[in-house]
N, C-alpha and C positions, 0 to 999 in steps of 0.2 A: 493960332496960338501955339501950336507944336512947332514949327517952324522958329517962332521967338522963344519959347523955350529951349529947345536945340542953339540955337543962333548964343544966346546968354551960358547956357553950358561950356561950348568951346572957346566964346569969349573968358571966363574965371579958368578954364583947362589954359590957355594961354598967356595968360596973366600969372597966374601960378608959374608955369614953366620958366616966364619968364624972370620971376622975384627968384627962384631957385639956383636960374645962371646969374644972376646979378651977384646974390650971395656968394656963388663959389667962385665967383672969379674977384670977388674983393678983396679977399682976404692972401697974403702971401703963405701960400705951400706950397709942397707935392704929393701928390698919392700914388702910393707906389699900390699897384695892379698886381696881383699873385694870382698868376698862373697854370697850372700842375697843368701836363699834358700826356695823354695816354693814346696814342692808335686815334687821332682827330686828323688825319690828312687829308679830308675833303671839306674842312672848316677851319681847320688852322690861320690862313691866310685872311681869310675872311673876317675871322672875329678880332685876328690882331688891328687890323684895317680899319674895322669898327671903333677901338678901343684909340685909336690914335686921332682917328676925326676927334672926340669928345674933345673939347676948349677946356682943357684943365691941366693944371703944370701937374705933370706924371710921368714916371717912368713906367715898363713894364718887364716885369720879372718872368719869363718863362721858364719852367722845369719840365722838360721830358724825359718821363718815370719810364725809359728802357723801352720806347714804341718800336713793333716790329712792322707796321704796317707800310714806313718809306716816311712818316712824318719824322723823324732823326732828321733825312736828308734834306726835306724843305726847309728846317731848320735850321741847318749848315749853310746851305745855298742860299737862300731868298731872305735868312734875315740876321741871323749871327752875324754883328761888326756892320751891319747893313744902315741901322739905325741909333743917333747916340739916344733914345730913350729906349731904349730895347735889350734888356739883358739875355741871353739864354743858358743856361746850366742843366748840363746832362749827369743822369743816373746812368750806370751803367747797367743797371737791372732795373725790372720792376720792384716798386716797395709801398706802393700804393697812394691815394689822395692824399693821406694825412703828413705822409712821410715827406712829399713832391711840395706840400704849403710851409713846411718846414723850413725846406732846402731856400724857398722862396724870403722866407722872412728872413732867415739870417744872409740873404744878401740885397734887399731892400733899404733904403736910403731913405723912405719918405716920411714925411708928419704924419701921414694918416693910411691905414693899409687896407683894402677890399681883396676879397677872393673873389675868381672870374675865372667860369669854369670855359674849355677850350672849343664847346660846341656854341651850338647857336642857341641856346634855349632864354637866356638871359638876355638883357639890350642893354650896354652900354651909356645910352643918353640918359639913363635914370641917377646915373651916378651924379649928379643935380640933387636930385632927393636924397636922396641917402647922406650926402655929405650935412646938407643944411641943420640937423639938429647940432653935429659937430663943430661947426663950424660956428655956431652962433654961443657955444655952450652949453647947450642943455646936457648934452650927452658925451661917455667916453665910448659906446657901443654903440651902432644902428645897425641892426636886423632889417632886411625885406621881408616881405609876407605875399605871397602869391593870393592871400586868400583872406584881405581887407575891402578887397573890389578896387584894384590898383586902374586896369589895365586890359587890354586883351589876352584873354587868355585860351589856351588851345585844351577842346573839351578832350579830357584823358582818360586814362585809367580809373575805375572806381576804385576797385585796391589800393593801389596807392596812393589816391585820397586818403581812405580809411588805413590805411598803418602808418601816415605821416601823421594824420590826427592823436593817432595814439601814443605813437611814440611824442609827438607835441606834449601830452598830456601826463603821461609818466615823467615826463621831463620836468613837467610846470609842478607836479607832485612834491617830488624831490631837491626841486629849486626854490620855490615858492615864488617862479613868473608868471607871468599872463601872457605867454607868445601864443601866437597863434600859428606860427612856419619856422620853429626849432632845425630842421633840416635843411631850410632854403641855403641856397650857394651864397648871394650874396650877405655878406658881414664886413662891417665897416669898425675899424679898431684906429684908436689912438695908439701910434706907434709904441710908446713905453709902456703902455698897455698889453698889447698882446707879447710884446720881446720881454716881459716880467713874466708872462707865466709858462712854464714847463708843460713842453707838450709832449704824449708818448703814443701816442695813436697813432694806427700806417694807413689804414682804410677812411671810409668813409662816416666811421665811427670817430673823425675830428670831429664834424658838427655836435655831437651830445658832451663830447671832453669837454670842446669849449665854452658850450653854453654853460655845463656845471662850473666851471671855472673863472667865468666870468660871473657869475651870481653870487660863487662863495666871497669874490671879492670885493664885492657891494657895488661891482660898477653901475652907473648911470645907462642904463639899457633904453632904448627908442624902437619902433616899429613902425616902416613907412609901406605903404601900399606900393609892389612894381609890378609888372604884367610876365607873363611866362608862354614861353614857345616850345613845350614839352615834344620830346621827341621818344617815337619808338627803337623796343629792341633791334630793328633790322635796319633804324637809321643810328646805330652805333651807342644806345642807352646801354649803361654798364650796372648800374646798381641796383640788386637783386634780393629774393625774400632774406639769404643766410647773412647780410648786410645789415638786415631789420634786428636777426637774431642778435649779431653781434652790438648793436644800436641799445636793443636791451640791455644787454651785460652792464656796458659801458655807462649808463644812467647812474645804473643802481652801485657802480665800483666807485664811480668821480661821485657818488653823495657823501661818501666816505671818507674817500683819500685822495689825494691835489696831485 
């Protein structure tokens, strides 16, 4: 009985998957992919290579926010002018995430925009789910959430569970949402969407701008289940308690002012 249980699970897991590519490949678009990239030279290549398998008309926006670690020159070499779906646009300095998604959207071309952070933690193929409330209409936003029961997920930090929850939840206060991963990387935006609202965050305190900022606008907000491959500080994780601090701020300033 467990056996046809399981057997029926991966059968509806695969049927799903499959109504999801059927969806995004019917309809004519592009989704243009935003990038930021910081000191990722041992994933760089990898996740773009990931991001290009996906069967979805995209281009991909890359911004490297002033890496000193040698990712500038994989950059240069191995894909700048390499690829016609493959933009690259350098900072000359670091200026942070918010700043590097920036750079990104105002040189993005597509119907519909996701952020796609340069490590591995995130997968690509889900960009399936995420598209389909958009794509169908229901939605001008779709959120991931690591933590709907998407997916595999890699047992992590309890901290950072508990300051994501919170900050989730001063966010939903202020907002008046029901997310349950206000923080997660992927966000999926209707282009005239996100290119209408003014964004002035450098850090990692985009995530709380935007969420206030798409709430204040009444946008149509979705929340699909994807899986997460969290990695540690010594495998190159950047975002830290004074992040959270700053996370705070930013809540309670964007309930205010746009």
């Amino acid at each position: 009985m467990e056996v046809n249980a399981l057997t029926e699970q991966s059968d509806i897991t695969d049927e799903r998957s499959e109504r999801h590519k059927r969806l995004a490949q019917r309809k004519e678009y592009v989704l243009s992919v935003l990038m930021p990239v910081y000191n990722e030279k041992a994933t760089i290549l990898e996740i773009v290579r990931r991001v290009r398998e996906v069967e979805i008309p995209k281009e991909i926006v890359l911004v490297d926010d002033g890496s000193t670690d040698g990712t500038r020159d994989i950059l240069r070499n191995e894909l700048e002018g390499k690829y016609p779906d493959v933009k690259v646009v350098f900072h000359p300095e670091n200026r942070g995430k918010g700043a590097a998604i920036r750079t990104a959207i105002e040189n993005a071309t597509g119907d519909y925009l996701i952020v796609q952070d340069a490590d591995l933690e995130y997968d690509p193929r889900e960009y399936f789910t995420l598209l389909e409330p958009l794509l169908d209409g229901r939605a001008d936003v779709v959120y991931g959430s690591r933590f709907l029961g998407g997916g595999a997920h890699r047992v992590h930090f309890f901290w950072h569970r508990l300051g994501n929850g919170f900050l989730t939840l001063l966010s939903n206060m202020l907002t008046n949402l029901n997310l349950t991963d206000m923080e997660v990387c992927y966000k999926v935006f209707k282009s005239e969407v996100i290119k209408s609202i003014p964004l002035r965050c450098n850090r990692f305190d985009f995530e709380p701008e935007i969420t206030a900022k798409v709430a204040r606008r009444k946008c149509r907000i979705y929340e699909v289940p994807i899986s997460y491959s969290g990695r540690d500080y010594n495998e190159g994780k950047k975002i830290g308690w004074r992040d959270g601090v700053q996370a705070i701020w930013t809540i309670l300033k964007y309930r205010f002012k746009d």
